[in-house]
C-alpha positions as CSV (number, residue, x, y, z in Angstrom):
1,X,34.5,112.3,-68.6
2,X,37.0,112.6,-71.2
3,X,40.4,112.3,-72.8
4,X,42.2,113.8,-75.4
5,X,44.5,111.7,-77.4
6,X,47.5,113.3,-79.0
7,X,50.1,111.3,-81.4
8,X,53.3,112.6,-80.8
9,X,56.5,112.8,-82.8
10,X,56.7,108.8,-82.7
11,X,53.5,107.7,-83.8
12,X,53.0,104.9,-81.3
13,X,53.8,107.4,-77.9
14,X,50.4,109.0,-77.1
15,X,50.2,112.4,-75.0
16,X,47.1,111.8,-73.0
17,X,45.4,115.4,-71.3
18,X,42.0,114.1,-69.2
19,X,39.0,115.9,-68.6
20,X,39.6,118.0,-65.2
21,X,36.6,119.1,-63.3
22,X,37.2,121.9,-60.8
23,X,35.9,124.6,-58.7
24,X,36.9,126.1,-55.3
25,X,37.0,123.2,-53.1
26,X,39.3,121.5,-55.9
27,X,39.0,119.2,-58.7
28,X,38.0,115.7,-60.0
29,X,39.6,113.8,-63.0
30,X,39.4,110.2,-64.3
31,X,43.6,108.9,-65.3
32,X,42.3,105.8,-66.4
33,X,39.0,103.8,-67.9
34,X,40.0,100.8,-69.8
35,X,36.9,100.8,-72.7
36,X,38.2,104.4,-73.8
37,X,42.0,103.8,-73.8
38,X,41.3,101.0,-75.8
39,X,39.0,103.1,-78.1
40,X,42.5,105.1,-78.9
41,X,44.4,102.1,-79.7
42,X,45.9,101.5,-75.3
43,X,45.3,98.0,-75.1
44,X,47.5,96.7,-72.2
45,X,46.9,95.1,-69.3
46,X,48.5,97.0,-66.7
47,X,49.3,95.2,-63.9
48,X,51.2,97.0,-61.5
49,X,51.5,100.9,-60.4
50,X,54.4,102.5,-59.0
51,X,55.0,105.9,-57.0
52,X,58.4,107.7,-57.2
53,X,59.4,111.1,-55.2
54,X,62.5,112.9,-56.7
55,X,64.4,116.1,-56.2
56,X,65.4,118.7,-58.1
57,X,68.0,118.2,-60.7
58,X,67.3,114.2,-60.3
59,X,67.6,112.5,-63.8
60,X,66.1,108.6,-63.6
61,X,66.7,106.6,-66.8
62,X,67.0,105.5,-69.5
63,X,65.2,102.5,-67.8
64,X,63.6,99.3,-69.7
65,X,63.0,96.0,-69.0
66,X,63.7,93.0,-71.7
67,X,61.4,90.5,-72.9
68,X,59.8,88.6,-71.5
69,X,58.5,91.3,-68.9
70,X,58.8,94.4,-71.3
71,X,56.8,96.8,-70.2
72,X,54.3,99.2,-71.6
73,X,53.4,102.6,-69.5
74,X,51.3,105.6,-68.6
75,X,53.6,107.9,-66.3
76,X,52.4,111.3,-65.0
77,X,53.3,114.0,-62.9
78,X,50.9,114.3,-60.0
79,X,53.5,116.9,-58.1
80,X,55.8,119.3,-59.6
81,X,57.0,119.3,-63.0
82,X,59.1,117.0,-65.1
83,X,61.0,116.4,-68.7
84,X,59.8,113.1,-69.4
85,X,61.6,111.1,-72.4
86,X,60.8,107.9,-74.5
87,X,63.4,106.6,-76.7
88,X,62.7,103.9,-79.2
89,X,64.3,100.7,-78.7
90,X,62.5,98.6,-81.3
91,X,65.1,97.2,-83.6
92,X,63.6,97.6,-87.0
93,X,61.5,100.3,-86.1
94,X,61.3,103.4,-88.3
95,X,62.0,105.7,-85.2
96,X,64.7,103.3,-83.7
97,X,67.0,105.4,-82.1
98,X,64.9,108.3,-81.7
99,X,63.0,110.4,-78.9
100,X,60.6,112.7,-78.0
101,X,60.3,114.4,-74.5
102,X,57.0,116.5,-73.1
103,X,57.0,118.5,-70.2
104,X,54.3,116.7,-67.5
105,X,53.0,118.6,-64.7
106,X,50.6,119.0,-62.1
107,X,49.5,121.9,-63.4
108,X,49.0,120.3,-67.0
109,X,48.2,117.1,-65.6
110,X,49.0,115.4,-69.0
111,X,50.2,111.9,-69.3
112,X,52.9,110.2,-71.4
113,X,51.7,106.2,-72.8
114,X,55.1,104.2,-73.9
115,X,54.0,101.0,-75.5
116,X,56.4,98.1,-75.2
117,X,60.0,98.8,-77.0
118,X,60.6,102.2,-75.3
119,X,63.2,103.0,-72.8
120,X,62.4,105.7,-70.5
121,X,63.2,108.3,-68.5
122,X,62.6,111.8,-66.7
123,X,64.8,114.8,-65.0
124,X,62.8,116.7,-62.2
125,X,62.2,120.6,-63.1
126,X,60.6,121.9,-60.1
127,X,62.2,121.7,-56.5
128,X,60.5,118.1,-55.9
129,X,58.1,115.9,-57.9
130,X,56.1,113.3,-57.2
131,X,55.6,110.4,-60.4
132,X,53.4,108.3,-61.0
133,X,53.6,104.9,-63.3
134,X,51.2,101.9,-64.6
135,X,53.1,99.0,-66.1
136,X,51.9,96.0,-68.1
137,X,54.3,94.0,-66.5
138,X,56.0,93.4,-62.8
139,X,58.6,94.3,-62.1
140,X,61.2,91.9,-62.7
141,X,65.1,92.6,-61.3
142,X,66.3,90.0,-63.9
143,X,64.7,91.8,-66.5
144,X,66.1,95.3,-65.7
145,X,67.9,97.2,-68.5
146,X,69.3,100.5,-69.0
147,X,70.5,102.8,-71.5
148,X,73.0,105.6,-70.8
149,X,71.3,108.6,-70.3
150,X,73.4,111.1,-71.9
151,X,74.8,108.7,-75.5
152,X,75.7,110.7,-77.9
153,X,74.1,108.7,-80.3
154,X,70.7,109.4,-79.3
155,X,71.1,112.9,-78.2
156,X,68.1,113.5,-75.9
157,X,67.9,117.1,-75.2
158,X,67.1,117.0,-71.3
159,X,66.7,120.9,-71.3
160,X,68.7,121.3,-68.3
161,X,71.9,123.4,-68.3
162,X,73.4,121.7,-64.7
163,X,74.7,118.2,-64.1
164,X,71.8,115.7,-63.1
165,X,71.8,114.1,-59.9
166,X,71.9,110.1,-61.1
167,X,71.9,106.5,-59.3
168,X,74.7,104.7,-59.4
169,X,73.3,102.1,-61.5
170,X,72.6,104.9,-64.4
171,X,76.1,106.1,-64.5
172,X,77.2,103.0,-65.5
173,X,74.6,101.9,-68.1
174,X,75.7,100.5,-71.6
175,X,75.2,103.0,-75.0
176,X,72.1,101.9,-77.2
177,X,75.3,100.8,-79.8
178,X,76.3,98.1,-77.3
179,X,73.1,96.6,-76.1
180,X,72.5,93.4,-77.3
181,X,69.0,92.6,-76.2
182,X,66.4,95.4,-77.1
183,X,62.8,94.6,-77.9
């Protein structure tokens, strides 16, 4: 079994495509074995997974949680087909302020690692999709940040040319300029 790791256009989030094995009954494919992520430099401990089901035109993010319970994390796809987006929060990072978005599917099957100082977030493509996330952290409510998913001064291109369906709690998230506690 077998992963490739990709650096993307911040160094430190990895695009992750395992091995798939398939034939006509299906297909088999590790998402996770500790000794090799750690080979490439993944080195949390994830400690909790979460499952999320979404419609089209659903945008979720940009979603972070503060220190002490930042967390780092390996989302996928496993049904339809997202945007996904990391932006970097890290104050005094080279990238701060900056993001990069891949496309995750379950036809690519591709994985997106975040490490800790990311804010994150994904708009559904395909008529429904089905996400998958491992955290290094728990959750933790008191911990729970946000970013404003459409601030200007970041300027993610979502690649969507409708209005995303959002949570309350997303429309009213702060801009990156007025956040006083990133990581």
């Amino acid at each position: 079994m077998g992963f490739i790791f990709e650096k993307t256009e911040i160094e430190d989030v990895i695009l992750i495509t395992p091995q798939v094995f398939g034939d006509d009954r299906g297909f088999f494919s590790e998402t996770y074995k500790k000794s090799v992520f750690e080979a490439n430099g993944i080195k949390d401990d994830f400690r909790q997974d979460n499952h999320s089901k979404s419609t089209k035109g659903v945008l979720r993010g940009l979603h972070y949680q503060a220190n002490p319970k930042a967390q780092a994390k390996i989302v996928r796809c496993v049904k339809g087909k997202i945007l996904d987006v990391a932006v970097d929060i890290r104050k005094g990072s080279k990238t701060f302020g900056k993001w990069v978005s891949k496309e995750l599917s379950e036809e690519n099957k591709q994985m997106l690692y975040l490490p800790e100082g990311f804010a994150h977030g994904f708009v559904v493509l395909s008529d429904e999709a089905e996400f998958l996330y491992k955290v290094s952290n728990e959750y933790s409510p008191k911990h729970d940040r946000g970013i404003r998913w459409n601030d200007p001064e970041i300027n993610v291109n979502w690649g969507i040319d409708f209005e995303p369906r959002l949570s309350e709690k997303d429309t009213k998230q702060p801009f990156l300029k007025d956040v006083k506690d990133l990581l």
